[in-house]
N, C-alpha and C positions, 0 to 999 in steps of 0.2 A: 925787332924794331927798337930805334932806338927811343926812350923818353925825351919828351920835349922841357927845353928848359920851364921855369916857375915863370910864369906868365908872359909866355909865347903863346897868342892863339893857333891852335891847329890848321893848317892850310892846305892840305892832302888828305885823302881819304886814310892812308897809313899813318899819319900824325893822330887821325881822330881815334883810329882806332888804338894808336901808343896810346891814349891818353885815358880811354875809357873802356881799355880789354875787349875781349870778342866773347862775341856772342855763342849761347852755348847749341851746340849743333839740333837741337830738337826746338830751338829759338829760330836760328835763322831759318832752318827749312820748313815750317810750320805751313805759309801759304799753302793753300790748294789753290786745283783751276777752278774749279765745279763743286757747285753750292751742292751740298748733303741734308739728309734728313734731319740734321743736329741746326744745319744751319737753317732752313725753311722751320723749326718750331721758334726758331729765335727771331726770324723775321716774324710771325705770326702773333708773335705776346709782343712785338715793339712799338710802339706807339708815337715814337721819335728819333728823328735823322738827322744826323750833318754831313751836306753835299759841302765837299769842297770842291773849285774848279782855279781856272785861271785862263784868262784871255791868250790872243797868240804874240805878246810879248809879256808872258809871266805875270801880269797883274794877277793877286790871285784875291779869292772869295768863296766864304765861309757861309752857306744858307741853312738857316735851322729849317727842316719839314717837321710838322704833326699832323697827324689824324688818330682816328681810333686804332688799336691795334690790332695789324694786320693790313695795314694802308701800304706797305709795299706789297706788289702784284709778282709772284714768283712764275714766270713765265715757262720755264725750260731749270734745267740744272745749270744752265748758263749766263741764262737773261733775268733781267729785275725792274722794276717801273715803280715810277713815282708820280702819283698826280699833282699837276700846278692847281694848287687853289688859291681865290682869290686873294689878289694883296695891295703892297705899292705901286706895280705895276713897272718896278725895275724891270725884274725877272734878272737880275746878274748872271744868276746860276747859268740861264738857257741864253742869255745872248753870249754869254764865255764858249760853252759847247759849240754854237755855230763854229766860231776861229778856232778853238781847241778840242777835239773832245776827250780830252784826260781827264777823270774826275774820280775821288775816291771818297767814299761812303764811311761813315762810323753809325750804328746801330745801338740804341739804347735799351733798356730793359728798367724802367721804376725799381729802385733801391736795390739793383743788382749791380755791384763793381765793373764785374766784365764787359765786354763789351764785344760788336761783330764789326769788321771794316772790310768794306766788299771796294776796291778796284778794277777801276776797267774802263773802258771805253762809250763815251755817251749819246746818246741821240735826242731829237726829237722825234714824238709820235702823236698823228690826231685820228689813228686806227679806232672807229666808231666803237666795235668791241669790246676793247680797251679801255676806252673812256666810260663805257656801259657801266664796267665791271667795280669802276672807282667811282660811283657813285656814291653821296655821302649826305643824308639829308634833305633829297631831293637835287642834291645840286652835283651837276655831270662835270669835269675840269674841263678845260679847252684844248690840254696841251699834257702829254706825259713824260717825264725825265726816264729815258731806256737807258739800261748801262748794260754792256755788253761784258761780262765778270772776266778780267785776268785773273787775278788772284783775292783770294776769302780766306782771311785767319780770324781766331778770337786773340783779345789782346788782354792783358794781364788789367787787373783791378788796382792798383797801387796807386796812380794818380787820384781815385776817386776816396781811399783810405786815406792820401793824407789831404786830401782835401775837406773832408768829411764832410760829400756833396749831400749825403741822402740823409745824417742826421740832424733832426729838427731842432735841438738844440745849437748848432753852427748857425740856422737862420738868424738872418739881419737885416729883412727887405727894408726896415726904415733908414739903414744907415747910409742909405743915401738918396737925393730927393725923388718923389712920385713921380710915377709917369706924365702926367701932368705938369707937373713943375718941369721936368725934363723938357717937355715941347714946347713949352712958353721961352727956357730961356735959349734955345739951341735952335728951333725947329722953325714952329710959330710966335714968334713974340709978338706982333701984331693982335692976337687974338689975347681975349682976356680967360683969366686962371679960371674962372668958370665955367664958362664955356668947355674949355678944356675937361675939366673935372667932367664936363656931363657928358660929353663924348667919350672920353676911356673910364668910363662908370656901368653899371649894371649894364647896359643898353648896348657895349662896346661888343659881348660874348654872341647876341644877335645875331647879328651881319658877318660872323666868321665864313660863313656857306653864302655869299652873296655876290654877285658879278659886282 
């Protein structure tokens, strides 16, 4: 391949790869189809998810899930389920699925680098069962995010080393304004800062489990 001139951007998949070598064969073939035993204990200690999706002209969307971990429901070596609990009442993720259902998954693990990203194909589901099984608190979801698995690799730690997401020292929640101050001046401005303050205060962790 030939290198691309100094500041020509890439515009071909073999430009990209001139420009940033290939991957090393136990890289690119890593995927598997079917979730394993390695993979069902990583789902079991994670306690948080990022569904990406995208509507059916590309628009795409990034939803964080949490629950306690083990809040995804391993169905089959295939299948995998997320329950919707309450929120803003978007639901991006699940009106994107209706028109698309491409969606791929990254799987977190507290102060662990690595990470799990399960792809594949998604549904909705209001299979009574189902919903039984993801109860949390009392409180049963209405609706479950099924992904039907193409492919599951683990992906390398490096992003989160130099980010140094997990040490407490890089923390700087003040260095930019409170949640609060965020909704006043972007969201609610209408409402006053106090207000605000006593809705995303003690009282806010509540109503997490709440229709």
């Amino acid at each position: 391949m030939t290198p691309l001139e100094p500041g020509i951007a890439p515009r071909t998949h073999d430009e990209l790869e001139a420009l940033l070598g290939s991957p090393l064969p136990r890289t690119r073939d890593k995927a598997r189809p079917v979730l394993d035993e390695v993979d069902r204990a990583w789902l079991a200690a994670s306690p948080f998810c990022l569904v990406a999706t995208s509507d059916a002209e590309g628009r795409c969307d990034v939803s964080p899930k949490g629950d306690p971990p083990g809040f995804a429901v391993v169905l089959d070596e295939r299948t995998v389920a997320l329950p919707e609990r309450p929120g803003n009442r978007r639901a991006d993720s699940l009106h994107n699925v209706l028109e698309n259902p491409h969606a791929g998954l990254i799987f977190l693990v507290p102060g662990r680098g690595d990470t799990l990203r399960v792809n594949g194909r998604a549904r909705l589901s209001t299979d009574a069962a189902l919903l039984d099984e993801m109860a949390v608190k009392g409180h049963r979801p209405l609706v479950a995010l099924v992904v039907d698995v193409e492919e599951v690799y683990f992906h390398c730690a490096k992003a989160f080393l130099r980010s140094e997401l997990w040490e407490p020292s890089s923390w700087h929640p003040d260095a930019v304004p409170s949640r609060p101050e965020i909704a006043k001046a972007v969201e609610r401005p209408d409402e006053p800062l106090e207000e605000l303050a006593r809705y995303y205060g003690a009282s806010y962790a509540d109503g997490l489990y709440r229709s």
